[in-house]
N, C-alpha and C positions, 0 to 999 in steps of 0.2 A: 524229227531233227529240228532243232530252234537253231538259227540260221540269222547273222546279223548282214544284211542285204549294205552291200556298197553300191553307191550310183558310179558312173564312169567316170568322173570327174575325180574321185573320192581312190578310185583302185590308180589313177594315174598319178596322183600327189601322192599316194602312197609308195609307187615304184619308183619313183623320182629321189623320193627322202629316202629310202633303202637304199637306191643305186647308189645316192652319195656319204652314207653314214652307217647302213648294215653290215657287220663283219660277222657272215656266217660261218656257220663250225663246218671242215673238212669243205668247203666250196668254194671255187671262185668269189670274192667279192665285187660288188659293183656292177652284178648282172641280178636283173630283175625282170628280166623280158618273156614277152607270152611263149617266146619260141624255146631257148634253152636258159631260162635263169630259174632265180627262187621263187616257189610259188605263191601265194597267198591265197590259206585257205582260214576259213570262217564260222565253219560249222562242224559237228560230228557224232555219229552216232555207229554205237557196235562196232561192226570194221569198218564205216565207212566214214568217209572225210568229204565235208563237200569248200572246193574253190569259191572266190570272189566272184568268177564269173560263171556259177552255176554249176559248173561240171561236176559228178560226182569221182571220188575214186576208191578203190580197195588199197585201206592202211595193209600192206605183206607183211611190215614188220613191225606192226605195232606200235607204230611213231619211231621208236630209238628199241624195241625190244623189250618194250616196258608195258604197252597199254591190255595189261591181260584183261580185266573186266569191259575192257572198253569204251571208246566213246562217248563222253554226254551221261553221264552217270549222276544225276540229281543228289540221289543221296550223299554225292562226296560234300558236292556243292554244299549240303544244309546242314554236316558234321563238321566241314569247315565252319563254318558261318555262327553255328553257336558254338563254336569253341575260340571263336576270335571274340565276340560279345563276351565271353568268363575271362578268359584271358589270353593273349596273343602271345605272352613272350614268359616265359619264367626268370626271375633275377638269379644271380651268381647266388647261392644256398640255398635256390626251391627246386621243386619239380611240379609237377602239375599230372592231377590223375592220370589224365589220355596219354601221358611220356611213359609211364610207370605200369599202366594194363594192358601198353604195346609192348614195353621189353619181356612181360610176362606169358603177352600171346606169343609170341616170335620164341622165346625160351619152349614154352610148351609141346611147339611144333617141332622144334631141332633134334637132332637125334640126342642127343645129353641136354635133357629136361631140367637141370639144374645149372644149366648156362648162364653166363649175364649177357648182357646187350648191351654195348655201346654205340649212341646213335650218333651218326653223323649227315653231314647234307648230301653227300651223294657217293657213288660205287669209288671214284678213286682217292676221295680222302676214306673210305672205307679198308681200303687196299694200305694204302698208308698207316692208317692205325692197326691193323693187322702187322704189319710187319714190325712195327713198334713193339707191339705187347710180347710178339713173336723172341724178341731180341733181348725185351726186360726178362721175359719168362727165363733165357739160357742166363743171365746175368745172376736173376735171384736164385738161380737153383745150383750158382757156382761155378755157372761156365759162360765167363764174361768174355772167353776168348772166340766166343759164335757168333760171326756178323754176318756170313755169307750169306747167300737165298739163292735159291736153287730155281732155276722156272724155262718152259719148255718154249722154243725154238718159233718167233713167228707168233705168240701169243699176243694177246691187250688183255690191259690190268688196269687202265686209267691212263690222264693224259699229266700227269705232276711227272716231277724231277725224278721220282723215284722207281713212279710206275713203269714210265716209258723206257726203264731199265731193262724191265721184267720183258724179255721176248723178246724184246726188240721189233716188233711187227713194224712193218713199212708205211706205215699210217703214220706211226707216230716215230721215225727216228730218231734212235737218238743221237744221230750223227749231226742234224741239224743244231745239233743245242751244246757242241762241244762234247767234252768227252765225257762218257756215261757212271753216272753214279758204283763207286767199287764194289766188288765183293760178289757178285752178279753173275752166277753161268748159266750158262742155257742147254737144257739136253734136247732130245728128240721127241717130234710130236708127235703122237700116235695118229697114227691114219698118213702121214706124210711125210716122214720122215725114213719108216718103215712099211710095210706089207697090209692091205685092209684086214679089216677084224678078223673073216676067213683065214685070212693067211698069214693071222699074226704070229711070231713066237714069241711075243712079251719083249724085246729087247730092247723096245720102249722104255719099257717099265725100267729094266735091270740098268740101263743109260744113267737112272740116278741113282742106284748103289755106287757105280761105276765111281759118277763125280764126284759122291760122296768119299770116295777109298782113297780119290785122285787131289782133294782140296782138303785129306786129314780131316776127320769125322767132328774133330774139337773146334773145327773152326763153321762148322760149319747149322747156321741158324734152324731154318726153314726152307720148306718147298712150296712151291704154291702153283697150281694147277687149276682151267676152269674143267668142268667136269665133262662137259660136249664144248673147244672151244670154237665159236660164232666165226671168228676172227680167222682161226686157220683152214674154215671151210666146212665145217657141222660132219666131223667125224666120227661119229659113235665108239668110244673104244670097246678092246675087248671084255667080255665080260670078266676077267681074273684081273687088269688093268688096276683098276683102283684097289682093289684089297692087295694086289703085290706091294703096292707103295706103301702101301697102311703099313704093312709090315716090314719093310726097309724105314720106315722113318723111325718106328716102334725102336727096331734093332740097334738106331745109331741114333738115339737121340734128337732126331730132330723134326721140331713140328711141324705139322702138315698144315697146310692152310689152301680152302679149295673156294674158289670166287666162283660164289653163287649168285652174280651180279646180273646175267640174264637166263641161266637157269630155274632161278627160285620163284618159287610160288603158283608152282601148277604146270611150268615150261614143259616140262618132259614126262608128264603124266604121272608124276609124284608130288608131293608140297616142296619139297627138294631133291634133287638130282643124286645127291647121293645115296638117298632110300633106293636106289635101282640096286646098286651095290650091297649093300648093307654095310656101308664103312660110318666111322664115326669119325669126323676133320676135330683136330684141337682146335680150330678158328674156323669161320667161313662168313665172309661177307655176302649183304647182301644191300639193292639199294632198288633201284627201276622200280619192279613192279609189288613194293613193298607198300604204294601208293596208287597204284598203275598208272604213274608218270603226274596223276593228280597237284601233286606238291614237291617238291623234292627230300629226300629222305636217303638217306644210307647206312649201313651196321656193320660192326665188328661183332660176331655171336662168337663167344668167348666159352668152352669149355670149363665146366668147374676146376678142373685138374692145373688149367693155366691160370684161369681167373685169380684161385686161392692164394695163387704165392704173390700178390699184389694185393689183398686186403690190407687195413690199415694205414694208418697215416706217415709210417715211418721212412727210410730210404727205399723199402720196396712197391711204395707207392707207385703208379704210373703216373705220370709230371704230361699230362696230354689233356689241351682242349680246342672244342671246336664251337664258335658261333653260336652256327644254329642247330648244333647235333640234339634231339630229342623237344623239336620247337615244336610248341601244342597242339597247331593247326594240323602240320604235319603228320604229329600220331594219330591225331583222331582221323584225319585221313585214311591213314594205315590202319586203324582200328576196324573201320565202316567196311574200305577197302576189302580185309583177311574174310572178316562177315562175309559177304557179297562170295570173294569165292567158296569159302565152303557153304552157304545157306542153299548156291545155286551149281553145285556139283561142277566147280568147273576143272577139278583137276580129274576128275573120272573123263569129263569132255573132251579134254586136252590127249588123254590117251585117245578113247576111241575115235575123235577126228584126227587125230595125229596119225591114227594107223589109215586111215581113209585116205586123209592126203597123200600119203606116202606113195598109197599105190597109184591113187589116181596120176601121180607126179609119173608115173612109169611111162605111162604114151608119149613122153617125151623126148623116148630114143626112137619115134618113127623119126624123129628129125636129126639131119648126119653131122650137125654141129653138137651135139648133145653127146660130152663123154660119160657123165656119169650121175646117176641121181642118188643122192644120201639121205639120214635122216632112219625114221620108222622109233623114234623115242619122243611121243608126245609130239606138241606142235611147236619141229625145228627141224628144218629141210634145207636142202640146197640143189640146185641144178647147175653141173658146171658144162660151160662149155667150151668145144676143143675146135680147132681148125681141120684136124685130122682124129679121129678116133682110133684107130687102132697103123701105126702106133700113135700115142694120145700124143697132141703137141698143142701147147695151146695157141691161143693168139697172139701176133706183134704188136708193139706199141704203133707201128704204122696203119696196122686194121684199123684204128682204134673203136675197137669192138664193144669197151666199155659206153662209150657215147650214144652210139648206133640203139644198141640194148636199151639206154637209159631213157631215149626217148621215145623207142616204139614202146617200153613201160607206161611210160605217161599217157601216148597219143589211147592206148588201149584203156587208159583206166585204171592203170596200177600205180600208188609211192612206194616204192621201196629202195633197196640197192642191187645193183648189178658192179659187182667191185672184182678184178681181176678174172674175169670171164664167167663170173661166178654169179648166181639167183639166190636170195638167199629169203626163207618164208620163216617168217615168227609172224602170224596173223593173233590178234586178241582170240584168251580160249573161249568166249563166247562164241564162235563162227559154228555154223551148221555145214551140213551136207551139201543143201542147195548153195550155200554161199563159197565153196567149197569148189563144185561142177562150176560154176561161176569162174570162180580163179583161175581151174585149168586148163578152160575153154579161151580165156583171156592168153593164158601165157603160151601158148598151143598158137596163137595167132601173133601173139610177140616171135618166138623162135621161125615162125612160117616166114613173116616178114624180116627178121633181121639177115635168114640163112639166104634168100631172093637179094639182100643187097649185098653182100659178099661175092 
């Protein structure tokens, strides 16, 4: 691990300019302190992160859900590096090789090999231009009266005007920002809404026939679904789940679009999340670990079937641009990146540590705060825990049990999140076995100590 070494004097000026000018995402501002603020770390390699002040810790989630190769990865560094020496930026009517051998590797890999790719800077302007093409598509094809979007209860899709629409998850409300972008329903999430997979009878799934029958089929755009979503707590649906939809959106018209924003690229023991399935999405974004967090990057993978009725320069054009969508440095990131996990089997990895974790995460119910362990699709887990287990009740805001968690995480070794009583592991699919017994000796002693201060 190369490691850029700050003397004390150097990490105090640092906390000082953070405390007064840092505005971090989802945290308190203005705390920077060794005790409960933002940390500064300096080095990293594989899963591991090391602090200004030495300490080493286990990334759980991959920085943001993104860093699947990992850590410290040199090759990024020197695919960046001559690709900004040829050229850093493409002008408005070029493109640059590395833009153009990544939307063809990313096509390649998708379930419809004759996709385009439209690239953009990250997952929720990705989300964004999905919904766009989503809405030209019903327009060119004659049914300009299709605005609506369909999306499930408690979801993230991104933090824009549009996205914070989609689900409404409590992270990002959209009740803070006035009243929510129109056209917007929300049905039921699977695993929460209704019965676990065992005890599913699909009425998940049939929730957006429903909407669909209840908002008139004509009015109605797209759906868009993540495929495990992160955000509602890593519920595996049923296995008939995704191909019901497939086939309600087929029936009525309207495109399915599945945000593979921290699924994709090995997440869940496929190159994507919906090869578990075997559905084919007319859209699906992708952004995180297209780079593994290397550079920023994000896509609209556009089905030929949608793509086509936008070819040419005419009214069916799509009228959409972004910045830095398909910036050089970026692809070739991406390029080296895609290498990197197939050259070194990382999504065969992701499965068979994903199934290890999984079970390893079991000895988790010796502890009585521990309601439920999820996950067993690749490396995406979650531990939730409960004040009472059976019947399951969670924690008060007065426990504040999220806090308690957050920093017997740290004091043990681990970054990650503990959000709504909830554990949640996305580690890089690089992680081993031993690194693995690692983790669940770690969290095994987070649960011991947190359940003792309760």
């Amino acid at each position: 691990m190369v490691t850029t070494r700050l003397t004390g004097e150097e990490i105090e000026e640092l906390q000082a300019l953070g405390s007064a000018h840092f505005w971090p995402h989802s945290r308190p501002a203005g705390d920077m302190s060794d005790e409960t603020g933002i940390k500064l770390v300096t080095g990293g390699e594989g899963i591991w992160v090391e602090g200004a002040d030495g300490n080493r810790y286990v990334d759980l989630i991959a920085g943001m859900w993104l860093k699947n190769i990992g850590h410290g990865r040199k090759e990024i560094a020197e695919a960046v590096y001559k690709q900004m020496l040829d050229i850093s930026y493409s002008p408005g009517g070029t493109v640059s090789p590395s833009t153009v051998k990544l939307a063809a590797k990313v096509a390649s890999l998708a379930p419809d090999k004759e996709s385009r790719v439209y690239f953009v800077s990250g997952g929720s302007e990705a989300v964004e231009t999905a919904l766009k093409i989503a809405k030209k598509y019903q327009r060119n094809v004659g049914q300009p009266g299709r605005y609506k979007v369909i999306s499930r209860r408690n979801s993230y899709h991104g933090a824009t005007h549009a996205c914070i629409a989609l689900g409404g998850h409590p992270v990002n409300s959209p009740n803070d920002y006035g009243p929510p972008l129109p056209g917007n329903v929300h049905v039921a999430q699977p695993g929460v809404d209704c019965g676990a997979p065992g005890d599913c009878d699909l009425s998940c799934a049939r929730d957006i026939e429903k909407a669909i029958l209840h908002e008139e089929p004509s009015t109605v755009a797209a759906f868009i679904g993540e495929p495990i979503s992160a955000a509602a707590g890593i519920h595996v649906p049923h296995p008939d789940y995704w191909p019901t939809i497939r086939e309600i959106c087929d029936r009525y018209g309207v495109v399915m679009i599945v945000d593979e924003v921290i699924t994709g690229f090995g997440r869940t023991g496929k190159m994507f999340a919906t090869e578990n399935w075997g559905i084919k999405p007319d859209i699906f974004t992708v952004a995180k670990a297209l780079t593994s967090g290397y550079l920023p990057i994000g896509a609209a993978v556009v089905s030929k079937k949608v793509a086509d009725t936008m070819v040419g320069e005419g009214e069916q054009s799509l009228k959409h641009l972004i910045t830095f969508g398909g910036n050089p440095p970026a692809c070739a990131a991406g390029l080296t990146n895609v290498e990197i996990i197939e050259k070194e089997n990382l999504v065969e990895n992701s499965a068979t540590m994903g199934e290890y974790l999984f079970e390893q995460l079991q000895t988790l119910y010796e502890h009585k705060i521990t309601g439920d362990v999820r996950g067993g699709m690749g490396l995406l887990a979650a531990v939730e825990f409960v004040k009472n287990r059976d019947p399951k009740t969670p924690f008060a805001p007065e426990d504040q049990f999220d806090r308690k968690l957050g920093l017997a995480m740290e004091k043990h070794g681990l970054l990650g999140r503990g959000f709504m009583g909830t554990m949640f592991f996305s580690p890089p699919l690089t992680i081993t076995k031993d690194e693995i017994d690692h983790v669940v000796h770690q969290v095994n002693e987070v649960a011991s100590e947190v359940e003792a201060s309760l």
